[in-house]
CHARMM internal coordinates of N, CA and C (Angstrom, degrees):
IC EDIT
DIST 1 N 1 CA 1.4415
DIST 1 CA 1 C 1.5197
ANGL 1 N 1 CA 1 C 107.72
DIST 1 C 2 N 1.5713
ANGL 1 CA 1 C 2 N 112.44
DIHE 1 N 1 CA 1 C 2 N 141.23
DIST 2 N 2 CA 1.9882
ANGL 1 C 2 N 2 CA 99.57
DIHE 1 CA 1 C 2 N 2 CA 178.47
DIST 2 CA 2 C 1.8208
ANGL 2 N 2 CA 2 C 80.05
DIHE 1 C 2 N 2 CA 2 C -112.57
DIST 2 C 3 N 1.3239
ANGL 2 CA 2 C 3 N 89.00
DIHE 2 N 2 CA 2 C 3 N 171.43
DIST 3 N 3 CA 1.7702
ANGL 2 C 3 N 3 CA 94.10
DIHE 2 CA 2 C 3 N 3 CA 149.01
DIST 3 CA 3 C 1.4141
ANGL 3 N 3 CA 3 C 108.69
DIHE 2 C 3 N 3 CA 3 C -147.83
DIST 3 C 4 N 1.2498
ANGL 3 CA 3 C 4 N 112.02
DIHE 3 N 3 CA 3 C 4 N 153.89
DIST 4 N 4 CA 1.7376
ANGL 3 C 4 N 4 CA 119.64
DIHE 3 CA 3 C 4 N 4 CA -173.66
DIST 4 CA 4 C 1.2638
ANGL 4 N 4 CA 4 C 88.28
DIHE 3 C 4 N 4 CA 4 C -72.39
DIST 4 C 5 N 1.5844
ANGL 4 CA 4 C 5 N 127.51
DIHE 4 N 4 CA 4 C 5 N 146.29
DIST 5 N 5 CA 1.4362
ANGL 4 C 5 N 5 CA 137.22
DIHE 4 CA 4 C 5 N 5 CA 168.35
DIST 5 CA 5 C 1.3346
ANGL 5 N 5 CA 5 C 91.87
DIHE 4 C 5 N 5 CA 5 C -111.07
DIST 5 C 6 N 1.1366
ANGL 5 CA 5 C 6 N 139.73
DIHE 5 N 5 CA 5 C 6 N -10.00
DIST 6 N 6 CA 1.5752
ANGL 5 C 6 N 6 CA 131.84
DIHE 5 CA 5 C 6 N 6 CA -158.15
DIST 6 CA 6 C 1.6254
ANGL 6 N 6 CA 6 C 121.19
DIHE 5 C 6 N 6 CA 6 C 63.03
DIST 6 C 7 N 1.0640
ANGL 6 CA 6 C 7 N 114.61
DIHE 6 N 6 CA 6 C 7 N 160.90
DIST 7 N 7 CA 1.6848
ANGL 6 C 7 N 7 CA 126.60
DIHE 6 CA 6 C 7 N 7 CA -170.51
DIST 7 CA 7 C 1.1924
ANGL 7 N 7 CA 7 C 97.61
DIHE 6 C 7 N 7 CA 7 C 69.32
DIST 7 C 8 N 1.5036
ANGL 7 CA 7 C 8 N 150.97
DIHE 7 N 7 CA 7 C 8 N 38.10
DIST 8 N 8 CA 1.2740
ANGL 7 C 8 N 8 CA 135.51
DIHE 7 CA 7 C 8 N 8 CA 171.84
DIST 8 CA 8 C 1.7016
ANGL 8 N 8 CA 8 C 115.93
DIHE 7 C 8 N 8 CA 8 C 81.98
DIST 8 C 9 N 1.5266
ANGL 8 CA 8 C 9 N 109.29
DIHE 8 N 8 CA 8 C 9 N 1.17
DIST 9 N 9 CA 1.5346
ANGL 8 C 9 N 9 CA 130.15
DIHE 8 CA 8 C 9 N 9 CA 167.13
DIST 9 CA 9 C 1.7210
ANGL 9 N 9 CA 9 C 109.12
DIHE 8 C 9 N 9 CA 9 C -64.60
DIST 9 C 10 N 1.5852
ANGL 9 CA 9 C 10 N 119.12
DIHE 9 N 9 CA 9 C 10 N 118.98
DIST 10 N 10 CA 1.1895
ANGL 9 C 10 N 10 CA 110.62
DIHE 9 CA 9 C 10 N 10 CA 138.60
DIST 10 CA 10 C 0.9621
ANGL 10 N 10 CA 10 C 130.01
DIHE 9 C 10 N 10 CA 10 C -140.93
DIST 10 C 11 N 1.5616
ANGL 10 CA 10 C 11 N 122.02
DIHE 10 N 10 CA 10 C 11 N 170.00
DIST 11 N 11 CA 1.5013
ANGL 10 C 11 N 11 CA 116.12
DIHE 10 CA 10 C 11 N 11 CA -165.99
DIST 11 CA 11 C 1.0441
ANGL 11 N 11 CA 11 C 117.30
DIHE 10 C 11 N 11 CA 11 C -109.50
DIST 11 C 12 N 1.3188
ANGL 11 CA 11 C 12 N 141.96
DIHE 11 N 11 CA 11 C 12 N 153.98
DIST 12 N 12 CA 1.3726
ANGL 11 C 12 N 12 CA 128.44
DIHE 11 CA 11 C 12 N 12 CA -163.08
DIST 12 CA 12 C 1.6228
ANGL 12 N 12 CA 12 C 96.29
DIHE 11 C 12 N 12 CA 12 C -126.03
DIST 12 C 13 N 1.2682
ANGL 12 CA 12 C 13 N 149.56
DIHE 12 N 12 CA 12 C 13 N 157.14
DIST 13 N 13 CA 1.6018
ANGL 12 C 13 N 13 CA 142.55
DIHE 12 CA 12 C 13 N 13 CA -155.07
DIST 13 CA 13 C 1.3331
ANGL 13 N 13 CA 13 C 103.27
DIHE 12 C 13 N 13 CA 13 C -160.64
DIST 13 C 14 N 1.1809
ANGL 13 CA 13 C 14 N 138.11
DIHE 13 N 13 CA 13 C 14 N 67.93
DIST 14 N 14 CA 1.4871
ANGL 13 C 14 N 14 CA 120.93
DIHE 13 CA 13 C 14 N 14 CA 173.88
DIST 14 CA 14 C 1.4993
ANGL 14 N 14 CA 14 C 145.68
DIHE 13 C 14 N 14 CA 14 C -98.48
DIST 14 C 15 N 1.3404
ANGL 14 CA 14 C 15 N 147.20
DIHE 14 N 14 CA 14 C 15 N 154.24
DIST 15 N 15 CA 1.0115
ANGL 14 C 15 N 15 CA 136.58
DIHE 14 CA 14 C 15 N 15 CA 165.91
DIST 15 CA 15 C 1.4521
ANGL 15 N 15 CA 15 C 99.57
DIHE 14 C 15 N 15 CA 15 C 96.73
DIST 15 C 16 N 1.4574
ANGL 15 CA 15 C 16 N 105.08
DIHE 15 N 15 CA 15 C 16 N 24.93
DIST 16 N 16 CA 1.9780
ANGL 15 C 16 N 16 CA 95.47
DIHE 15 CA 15 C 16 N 16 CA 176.25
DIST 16 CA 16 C 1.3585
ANGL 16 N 16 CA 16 C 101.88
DIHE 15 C 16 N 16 CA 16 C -91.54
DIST 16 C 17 N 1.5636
ANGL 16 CA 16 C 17 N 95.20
DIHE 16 N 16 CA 16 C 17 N 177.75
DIST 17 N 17 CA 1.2701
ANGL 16 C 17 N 17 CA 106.68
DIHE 16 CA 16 C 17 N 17 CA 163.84
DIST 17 CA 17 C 1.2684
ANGL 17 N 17 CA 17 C 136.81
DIHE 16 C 17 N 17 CA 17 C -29.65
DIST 17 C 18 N 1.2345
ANGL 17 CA 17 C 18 N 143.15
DIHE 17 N 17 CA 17 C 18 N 137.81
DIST 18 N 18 CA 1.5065
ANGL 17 C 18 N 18 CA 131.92
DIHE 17 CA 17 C 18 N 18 CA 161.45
DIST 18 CA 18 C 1.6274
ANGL 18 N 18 CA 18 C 107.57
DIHE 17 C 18 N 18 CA 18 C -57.57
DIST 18 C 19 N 1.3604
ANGL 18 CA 18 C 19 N 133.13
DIHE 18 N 18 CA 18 C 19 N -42.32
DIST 19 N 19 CA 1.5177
ANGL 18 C 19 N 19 CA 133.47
DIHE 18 CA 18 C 19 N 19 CA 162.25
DIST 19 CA 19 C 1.4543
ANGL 19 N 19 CA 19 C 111.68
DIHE 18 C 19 N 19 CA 19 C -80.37
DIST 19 C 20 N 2.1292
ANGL 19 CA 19 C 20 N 87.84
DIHE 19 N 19 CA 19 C 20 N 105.56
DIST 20 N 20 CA 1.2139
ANGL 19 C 20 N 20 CA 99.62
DIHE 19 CA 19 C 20 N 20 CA 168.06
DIST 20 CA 20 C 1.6038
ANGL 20 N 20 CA 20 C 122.99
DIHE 19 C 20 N 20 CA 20 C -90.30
DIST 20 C 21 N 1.3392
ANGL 20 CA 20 C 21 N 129.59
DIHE 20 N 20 CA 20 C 21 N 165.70
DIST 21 N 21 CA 1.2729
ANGL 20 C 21 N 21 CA 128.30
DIHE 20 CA 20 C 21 N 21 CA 156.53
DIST 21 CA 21 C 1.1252
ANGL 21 N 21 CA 21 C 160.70
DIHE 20 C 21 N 21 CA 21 C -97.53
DIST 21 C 22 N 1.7232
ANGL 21 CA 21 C 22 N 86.13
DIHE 21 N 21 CA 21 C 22 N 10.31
DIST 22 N 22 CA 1.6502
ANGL 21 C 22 N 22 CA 137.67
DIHE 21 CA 21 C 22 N 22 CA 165.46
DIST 22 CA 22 C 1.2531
ANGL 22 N 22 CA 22 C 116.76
DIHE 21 C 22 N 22 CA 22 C -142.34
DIST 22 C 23 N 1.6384
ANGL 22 CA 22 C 23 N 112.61
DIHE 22 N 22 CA 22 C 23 N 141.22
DIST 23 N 23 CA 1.5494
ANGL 22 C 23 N 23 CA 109.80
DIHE 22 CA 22 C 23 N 23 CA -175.46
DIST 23 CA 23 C 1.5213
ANGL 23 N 23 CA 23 C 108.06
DIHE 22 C 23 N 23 CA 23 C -119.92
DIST 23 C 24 N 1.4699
ANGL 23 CA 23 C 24 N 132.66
DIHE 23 N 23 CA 23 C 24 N 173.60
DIST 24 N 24 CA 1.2680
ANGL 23 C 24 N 24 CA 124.49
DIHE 23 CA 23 C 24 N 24 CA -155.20
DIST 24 CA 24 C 1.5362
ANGL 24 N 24 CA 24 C 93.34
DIHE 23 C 24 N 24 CA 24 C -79.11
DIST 24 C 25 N 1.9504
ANGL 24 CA 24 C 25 N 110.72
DIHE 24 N 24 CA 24 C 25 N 143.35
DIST 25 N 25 CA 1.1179
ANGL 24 C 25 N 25 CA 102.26
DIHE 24 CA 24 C 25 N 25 CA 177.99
DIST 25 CA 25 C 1.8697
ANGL 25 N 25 CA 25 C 87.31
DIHE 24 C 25 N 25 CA 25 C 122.64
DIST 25 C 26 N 1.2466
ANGL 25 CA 25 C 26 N 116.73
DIHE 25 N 25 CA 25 C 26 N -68.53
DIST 26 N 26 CA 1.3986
ANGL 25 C 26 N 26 CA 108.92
DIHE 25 CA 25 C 26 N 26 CA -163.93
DIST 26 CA 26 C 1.2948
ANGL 26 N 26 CA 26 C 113.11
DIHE 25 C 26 N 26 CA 26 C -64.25
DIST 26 C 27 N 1.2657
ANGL 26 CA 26 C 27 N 101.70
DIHE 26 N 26 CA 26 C 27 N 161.58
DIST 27 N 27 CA 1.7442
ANGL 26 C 27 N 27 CA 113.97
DIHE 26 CA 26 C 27 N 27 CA -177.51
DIST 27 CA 27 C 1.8151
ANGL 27 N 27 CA 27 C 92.76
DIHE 26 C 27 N 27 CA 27 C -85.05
DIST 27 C 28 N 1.3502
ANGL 27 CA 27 C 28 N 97.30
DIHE 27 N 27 CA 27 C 28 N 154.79
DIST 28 N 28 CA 1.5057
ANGL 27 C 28 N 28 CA 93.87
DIHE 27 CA 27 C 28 N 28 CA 166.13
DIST 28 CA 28 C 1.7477
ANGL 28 N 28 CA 28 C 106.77
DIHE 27 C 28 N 28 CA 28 C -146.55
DIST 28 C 29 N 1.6713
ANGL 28 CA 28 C 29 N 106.27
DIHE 28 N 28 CA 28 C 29 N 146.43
DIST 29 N 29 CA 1.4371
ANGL 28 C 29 N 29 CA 104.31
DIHE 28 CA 28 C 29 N 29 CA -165.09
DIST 29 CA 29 C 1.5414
ANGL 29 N 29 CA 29 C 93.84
DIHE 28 C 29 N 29 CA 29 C -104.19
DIST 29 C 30 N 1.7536
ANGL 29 CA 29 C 30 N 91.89
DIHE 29 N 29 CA 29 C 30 N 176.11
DIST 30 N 30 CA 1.5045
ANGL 29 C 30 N 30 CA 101.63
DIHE 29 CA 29 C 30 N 30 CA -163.02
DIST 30 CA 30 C 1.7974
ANGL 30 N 30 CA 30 C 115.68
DIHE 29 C 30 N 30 CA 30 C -68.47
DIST 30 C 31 N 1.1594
ANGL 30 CA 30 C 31 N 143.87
DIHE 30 N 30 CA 30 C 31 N 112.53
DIST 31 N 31 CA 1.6740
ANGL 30 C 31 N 31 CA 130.11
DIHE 30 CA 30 C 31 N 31 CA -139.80
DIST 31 CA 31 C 1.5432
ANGL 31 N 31 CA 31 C 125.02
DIHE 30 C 31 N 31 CA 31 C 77.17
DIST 31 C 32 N 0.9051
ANGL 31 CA 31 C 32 N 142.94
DIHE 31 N 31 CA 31 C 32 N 16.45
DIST 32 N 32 CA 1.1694
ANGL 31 C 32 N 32 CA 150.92
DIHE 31 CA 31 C 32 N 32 CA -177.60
DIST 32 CA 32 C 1.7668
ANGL 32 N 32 CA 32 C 108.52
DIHE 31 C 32 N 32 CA 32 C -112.07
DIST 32 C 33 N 1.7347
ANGL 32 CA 32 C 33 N 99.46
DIHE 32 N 32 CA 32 C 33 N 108.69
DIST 33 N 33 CA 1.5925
ANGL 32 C 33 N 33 CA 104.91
DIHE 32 CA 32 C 33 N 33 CA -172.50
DIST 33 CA 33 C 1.4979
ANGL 33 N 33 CA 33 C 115.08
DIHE 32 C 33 N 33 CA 33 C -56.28
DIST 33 C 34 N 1.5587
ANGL 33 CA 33 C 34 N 126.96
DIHE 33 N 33 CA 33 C 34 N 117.47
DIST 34 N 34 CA 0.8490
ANGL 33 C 34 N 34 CA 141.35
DIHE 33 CA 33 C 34 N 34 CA 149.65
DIST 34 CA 34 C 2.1712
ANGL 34 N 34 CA 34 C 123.26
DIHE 33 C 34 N 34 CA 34 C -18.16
DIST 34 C 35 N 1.4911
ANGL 34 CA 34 C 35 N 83.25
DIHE 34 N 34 CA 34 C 35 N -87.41
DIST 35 N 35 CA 1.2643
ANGL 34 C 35 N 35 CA 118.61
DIHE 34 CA 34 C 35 N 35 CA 177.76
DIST 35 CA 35 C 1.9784
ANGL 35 N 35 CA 35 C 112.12
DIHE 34 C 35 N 35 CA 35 C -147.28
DIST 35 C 36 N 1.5374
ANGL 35 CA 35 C 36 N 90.67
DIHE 35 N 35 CA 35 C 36 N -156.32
DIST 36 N 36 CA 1.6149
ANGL 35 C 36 N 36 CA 110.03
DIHE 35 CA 35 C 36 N 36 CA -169.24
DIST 36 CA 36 C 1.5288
ANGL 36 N 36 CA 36 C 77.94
DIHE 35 C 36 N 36 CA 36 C -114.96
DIST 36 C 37 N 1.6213
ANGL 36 CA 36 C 37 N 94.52
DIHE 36 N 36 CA 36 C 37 N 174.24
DIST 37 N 37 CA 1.2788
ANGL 36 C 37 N 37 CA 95.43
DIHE 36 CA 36 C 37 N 37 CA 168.06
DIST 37 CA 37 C 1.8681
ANGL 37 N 37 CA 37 C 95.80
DIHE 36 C 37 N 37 CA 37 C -108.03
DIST 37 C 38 N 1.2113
ANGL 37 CA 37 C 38 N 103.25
DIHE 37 N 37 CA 37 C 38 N 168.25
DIST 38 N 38 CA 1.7227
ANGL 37 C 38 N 38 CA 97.13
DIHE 37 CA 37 C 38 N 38 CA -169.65
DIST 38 CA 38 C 1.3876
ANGL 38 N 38 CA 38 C 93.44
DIHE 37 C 38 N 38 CA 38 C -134.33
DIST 38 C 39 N 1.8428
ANGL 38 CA 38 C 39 N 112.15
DIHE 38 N 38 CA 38 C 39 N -150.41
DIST 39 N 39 CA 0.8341
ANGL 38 C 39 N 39 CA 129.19
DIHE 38 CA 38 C 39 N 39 CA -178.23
DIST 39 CA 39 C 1.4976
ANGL 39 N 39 CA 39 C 118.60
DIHE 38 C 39 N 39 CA 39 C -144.23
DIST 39 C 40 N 1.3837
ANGL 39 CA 39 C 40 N 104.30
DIHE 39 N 39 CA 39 C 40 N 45.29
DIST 40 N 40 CA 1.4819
ANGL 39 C 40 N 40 CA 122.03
DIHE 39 CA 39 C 40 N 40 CA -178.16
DIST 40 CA 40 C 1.6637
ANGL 40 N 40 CA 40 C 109.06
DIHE 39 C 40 N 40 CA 40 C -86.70
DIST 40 C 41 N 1.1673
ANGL 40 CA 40 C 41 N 133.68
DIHE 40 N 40 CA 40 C 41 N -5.06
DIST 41 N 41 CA 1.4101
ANGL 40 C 41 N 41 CA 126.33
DIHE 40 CA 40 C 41 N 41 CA 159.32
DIST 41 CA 41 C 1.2516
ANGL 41 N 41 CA 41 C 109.29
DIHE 40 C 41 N 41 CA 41 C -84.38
DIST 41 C 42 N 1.2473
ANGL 41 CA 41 C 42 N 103.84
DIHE 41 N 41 CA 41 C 42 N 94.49
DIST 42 N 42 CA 1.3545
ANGL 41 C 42 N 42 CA 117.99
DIHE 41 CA 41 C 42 N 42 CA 155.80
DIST 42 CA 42 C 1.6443
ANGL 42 N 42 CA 42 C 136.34
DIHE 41 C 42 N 42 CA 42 C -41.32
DIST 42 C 43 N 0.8999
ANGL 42 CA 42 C 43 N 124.51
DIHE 42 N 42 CA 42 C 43 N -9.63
DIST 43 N 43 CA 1.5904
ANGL 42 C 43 N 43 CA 121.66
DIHE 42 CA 42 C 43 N 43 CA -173.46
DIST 43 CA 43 C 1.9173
ANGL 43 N 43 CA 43 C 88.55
DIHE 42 C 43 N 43 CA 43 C -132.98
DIST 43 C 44 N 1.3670
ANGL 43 CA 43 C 44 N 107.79
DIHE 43 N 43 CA 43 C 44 N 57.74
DIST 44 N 44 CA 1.6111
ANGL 43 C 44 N 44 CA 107.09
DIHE 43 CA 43 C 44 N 44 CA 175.79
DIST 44 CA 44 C 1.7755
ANGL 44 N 44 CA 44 C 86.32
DIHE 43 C 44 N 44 CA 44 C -179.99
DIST 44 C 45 N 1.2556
ANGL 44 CA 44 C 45 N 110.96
DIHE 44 N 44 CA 44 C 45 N 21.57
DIST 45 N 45 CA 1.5640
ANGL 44 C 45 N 45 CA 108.81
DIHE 44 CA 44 C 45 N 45 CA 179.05
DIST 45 CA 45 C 1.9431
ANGL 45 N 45 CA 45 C 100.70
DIHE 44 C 45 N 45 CA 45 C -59.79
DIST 45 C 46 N 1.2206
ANGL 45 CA 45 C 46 N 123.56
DIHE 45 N 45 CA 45 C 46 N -43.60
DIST 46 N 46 CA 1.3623
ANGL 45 C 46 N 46 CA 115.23
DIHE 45 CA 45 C 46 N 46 CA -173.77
DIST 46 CA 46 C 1.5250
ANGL 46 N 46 CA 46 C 117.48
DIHE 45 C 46 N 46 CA 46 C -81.00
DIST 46 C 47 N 1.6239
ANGL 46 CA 46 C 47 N 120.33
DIHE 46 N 46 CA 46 C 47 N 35.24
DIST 47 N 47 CA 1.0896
ANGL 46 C 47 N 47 CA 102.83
DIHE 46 CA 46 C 47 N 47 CA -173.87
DIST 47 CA 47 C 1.5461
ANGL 47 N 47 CA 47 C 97.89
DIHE 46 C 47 N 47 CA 47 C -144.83
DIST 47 C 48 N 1.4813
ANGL 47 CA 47 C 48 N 123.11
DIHE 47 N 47 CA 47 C 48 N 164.10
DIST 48 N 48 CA 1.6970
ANGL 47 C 48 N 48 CA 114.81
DIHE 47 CA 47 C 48 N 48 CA -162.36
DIST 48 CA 48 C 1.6918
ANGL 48 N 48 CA 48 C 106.93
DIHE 47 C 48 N 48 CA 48 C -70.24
DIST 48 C 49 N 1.2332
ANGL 48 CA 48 C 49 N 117.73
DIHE 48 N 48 CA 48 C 49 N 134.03
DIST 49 N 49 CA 1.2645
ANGL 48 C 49 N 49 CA 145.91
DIHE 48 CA 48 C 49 N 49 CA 154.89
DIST 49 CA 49 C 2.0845
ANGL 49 N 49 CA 49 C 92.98
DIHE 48 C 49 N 49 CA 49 C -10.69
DIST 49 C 50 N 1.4381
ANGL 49 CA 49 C 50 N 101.83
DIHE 49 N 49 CA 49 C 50 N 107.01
DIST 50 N 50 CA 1.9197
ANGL 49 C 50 N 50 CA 117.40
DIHE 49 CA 49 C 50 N 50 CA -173.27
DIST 50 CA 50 C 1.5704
ANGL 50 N 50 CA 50 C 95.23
DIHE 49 C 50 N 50 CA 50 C -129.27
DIST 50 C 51 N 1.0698
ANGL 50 CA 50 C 51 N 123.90
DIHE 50 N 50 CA 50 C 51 N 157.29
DIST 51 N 51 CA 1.4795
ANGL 50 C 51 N 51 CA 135.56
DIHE 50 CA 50 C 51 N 51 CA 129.16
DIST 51 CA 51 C 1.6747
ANGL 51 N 51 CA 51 C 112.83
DIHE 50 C 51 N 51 CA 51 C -70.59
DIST 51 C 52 N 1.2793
ANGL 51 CA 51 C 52 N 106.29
DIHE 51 N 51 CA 51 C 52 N 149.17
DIST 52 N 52 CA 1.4913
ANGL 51 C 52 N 52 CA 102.86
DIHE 51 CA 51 C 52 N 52 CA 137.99
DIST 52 CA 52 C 1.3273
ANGL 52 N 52 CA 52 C 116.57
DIHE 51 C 52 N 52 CA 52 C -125.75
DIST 52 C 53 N 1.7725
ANGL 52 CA 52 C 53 N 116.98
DIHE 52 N 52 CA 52 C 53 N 152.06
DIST 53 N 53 CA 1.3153
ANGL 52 C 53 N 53 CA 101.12
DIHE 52 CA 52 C 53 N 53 CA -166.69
DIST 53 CA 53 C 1.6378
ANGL 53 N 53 CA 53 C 86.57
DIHE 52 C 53 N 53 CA 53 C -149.43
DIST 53 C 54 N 1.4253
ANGL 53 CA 53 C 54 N 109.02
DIHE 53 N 53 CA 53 C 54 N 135.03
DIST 54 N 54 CA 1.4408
ANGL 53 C 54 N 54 CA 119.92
DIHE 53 CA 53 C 54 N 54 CA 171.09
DIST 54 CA 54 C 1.5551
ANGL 54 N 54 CA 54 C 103.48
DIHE 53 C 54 N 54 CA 54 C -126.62
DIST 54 C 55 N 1.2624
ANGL 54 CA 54 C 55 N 105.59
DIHE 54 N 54 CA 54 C 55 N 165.18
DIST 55 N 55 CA 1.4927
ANGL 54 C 55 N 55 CA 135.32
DIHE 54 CA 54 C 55 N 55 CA 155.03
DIST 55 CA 55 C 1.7819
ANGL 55 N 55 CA 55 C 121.42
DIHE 54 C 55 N 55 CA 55 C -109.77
DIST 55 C 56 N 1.6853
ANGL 55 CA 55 C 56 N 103.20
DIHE 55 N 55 CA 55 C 56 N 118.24
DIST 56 N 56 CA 1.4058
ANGL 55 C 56 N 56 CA 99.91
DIHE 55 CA 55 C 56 N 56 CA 167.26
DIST 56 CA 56 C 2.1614
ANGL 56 N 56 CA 56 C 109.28
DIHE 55 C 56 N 56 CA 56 C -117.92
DIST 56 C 57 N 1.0952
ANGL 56 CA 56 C 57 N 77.01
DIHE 56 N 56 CA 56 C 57 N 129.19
DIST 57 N 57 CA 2.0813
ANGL 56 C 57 N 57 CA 89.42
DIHE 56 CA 56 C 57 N 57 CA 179.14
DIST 57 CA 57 C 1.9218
ANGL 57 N 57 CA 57 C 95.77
DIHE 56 C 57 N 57 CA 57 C -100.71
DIST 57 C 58 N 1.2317
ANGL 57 CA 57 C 58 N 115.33
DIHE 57 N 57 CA 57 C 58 N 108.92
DIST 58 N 58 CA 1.2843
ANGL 57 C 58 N 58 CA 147.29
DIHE 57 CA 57 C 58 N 58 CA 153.00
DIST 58 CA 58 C 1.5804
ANGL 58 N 58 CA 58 C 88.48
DIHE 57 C 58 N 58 CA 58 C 66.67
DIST 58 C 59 N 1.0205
ANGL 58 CA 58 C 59 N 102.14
DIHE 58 N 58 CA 58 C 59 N 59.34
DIST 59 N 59 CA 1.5448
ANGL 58 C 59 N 59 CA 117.77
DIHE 58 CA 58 C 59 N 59 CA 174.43
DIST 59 CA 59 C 1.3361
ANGL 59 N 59 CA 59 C 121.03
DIHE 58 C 59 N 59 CA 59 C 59.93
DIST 59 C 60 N 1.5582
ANGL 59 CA 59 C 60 N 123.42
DIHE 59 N 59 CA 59 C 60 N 31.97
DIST 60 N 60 CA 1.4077
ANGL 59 C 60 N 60 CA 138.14
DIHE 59 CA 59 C 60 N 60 CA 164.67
DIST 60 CA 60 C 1.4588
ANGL 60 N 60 CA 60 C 112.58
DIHE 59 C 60 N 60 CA 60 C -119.00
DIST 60 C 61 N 1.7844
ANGL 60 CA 60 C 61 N 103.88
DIHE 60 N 60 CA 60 C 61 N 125.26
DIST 61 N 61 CA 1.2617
ANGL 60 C 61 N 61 CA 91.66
DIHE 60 CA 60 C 61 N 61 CA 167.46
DIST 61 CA 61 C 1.6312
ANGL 61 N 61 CA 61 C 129.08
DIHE 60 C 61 N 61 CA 61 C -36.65
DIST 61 C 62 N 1.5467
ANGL 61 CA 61 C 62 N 104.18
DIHE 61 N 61 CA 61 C 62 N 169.09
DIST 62 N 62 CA 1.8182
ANGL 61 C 62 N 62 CA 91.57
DIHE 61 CA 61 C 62 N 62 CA 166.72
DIST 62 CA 62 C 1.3088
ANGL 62 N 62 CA 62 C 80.05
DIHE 61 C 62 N 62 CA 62 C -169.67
DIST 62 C 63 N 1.7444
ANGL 62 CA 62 C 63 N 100.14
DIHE 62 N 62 CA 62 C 63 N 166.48
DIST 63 N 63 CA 1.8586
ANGL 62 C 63 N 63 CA 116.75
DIHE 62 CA 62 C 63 N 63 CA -171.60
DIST 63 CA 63 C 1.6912
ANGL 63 N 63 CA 63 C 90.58
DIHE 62 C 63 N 63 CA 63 C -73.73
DIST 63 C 64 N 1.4161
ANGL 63 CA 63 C 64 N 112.80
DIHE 63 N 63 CA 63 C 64 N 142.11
DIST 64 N 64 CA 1.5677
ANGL 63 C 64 N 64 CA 102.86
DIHE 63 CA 63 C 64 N 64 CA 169.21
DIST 64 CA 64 C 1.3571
ANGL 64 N 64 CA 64 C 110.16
DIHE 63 C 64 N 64 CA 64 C -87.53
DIST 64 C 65 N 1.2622
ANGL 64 CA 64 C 65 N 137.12
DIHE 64 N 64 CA 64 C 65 N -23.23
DIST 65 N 65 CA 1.3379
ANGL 64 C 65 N 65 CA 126.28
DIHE 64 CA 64 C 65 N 65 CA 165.98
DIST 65 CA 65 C 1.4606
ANGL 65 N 65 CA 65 C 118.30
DIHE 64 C 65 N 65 CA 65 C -18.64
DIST 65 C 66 N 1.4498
ANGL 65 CA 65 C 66 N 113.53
DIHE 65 N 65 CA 65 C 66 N -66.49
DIST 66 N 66 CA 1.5276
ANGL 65 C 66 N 66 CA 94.58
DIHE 65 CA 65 C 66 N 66 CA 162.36
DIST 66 CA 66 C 0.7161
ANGL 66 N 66 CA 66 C 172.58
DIHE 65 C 66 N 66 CA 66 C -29.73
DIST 66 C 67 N 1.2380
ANGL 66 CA 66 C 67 N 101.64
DIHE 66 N 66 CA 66 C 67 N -20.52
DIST 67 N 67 CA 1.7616
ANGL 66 C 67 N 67 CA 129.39
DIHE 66 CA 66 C 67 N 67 CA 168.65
DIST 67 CA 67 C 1.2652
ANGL 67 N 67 CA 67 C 105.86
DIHE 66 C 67 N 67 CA 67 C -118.38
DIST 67 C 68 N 1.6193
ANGL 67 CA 67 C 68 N 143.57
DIHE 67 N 67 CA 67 C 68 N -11.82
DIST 68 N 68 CA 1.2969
ANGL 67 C 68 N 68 CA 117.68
DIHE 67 CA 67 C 68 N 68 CA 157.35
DIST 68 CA 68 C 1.4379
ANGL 68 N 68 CA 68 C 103.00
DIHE 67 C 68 N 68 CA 68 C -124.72
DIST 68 C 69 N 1.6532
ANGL 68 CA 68 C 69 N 104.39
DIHE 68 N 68 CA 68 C 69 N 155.00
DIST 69 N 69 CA 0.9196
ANGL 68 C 69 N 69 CA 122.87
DIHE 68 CA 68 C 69 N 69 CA 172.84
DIST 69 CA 69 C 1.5866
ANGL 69 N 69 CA 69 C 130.19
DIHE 68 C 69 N 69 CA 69 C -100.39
DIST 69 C 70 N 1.1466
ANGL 69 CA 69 C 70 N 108.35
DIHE 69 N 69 CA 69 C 70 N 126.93
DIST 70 N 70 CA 1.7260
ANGL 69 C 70 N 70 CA 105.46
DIHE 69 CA 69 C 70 N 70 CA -174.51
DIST 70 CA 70 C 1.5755
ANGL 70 N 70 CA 70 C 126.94
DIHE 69 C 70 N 70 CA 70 C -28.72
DIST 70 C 71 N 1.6108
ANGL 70 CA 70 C 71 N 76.76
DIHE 70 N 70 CA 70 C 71 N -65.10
DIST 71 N 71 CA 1.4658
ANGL 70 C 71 N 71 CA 115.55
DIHE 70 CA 70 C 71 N 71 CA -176.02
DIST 71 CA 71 C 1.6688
ANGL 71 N 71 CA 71 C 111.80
DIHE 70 C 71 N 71 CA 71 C -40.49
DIST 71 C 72 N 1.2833
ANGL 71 CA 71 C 72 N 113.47
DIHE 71 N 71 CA 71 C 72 N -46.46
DIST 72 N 72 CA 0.9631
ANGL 71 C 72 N 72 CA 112.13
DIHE 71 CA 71 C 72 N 72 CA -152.72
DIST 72 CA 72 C 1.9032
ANGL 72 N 72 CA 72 C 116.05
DIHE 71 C 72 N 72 CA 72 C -99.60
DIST 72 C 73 N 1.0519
ANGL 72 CA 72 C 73 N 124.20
DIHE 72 N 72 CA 72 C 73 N 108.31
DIST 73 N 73 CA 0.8375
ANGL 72 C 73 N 73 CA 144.96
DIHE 72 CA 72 C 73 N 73 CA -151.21
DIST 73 CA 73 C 1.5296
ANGL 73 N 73 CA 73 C 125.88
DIHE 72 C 73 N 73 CA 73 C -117.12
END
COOR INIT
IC SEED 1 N 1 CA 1 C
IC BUILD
């Protein structure tokens, strides 16, 4: 799943659930559950239930640290 973050932000979401809790098209707010995380990556079937999650800025990866903060909660 990506989602537009805006400013040329996107998010990249992987390995969730097949039941999502948004479908393409919806807006989504800041905290608002996506999905589960699942076990739809297939070539990591023997390993515990992960997300993966990237950030791309105008279609380049980038560290997401930058844009979130630990702290903040």
């Amino acid at each position: 799943m990506t989602i537009d973050h805006g400013n040329g932000i996107v998010g990249h979401y992987y390995n969730l659930s097949k039941e999502m809790s948004v479908k393409e098209g919806d807006e989504v707010n800041a905290g608002e559950v996506i999905g589960a995380v699942g076990d739809t990556a297939q070539a990591e079937v023997a390993e515990l239930s992960h997300l993966h999650f990237g950030l791309k800025k105008n279609g380049q990866w980038i560290d997401p640290i930058e844009f979130i903060d630990p702290a903040d909660k």
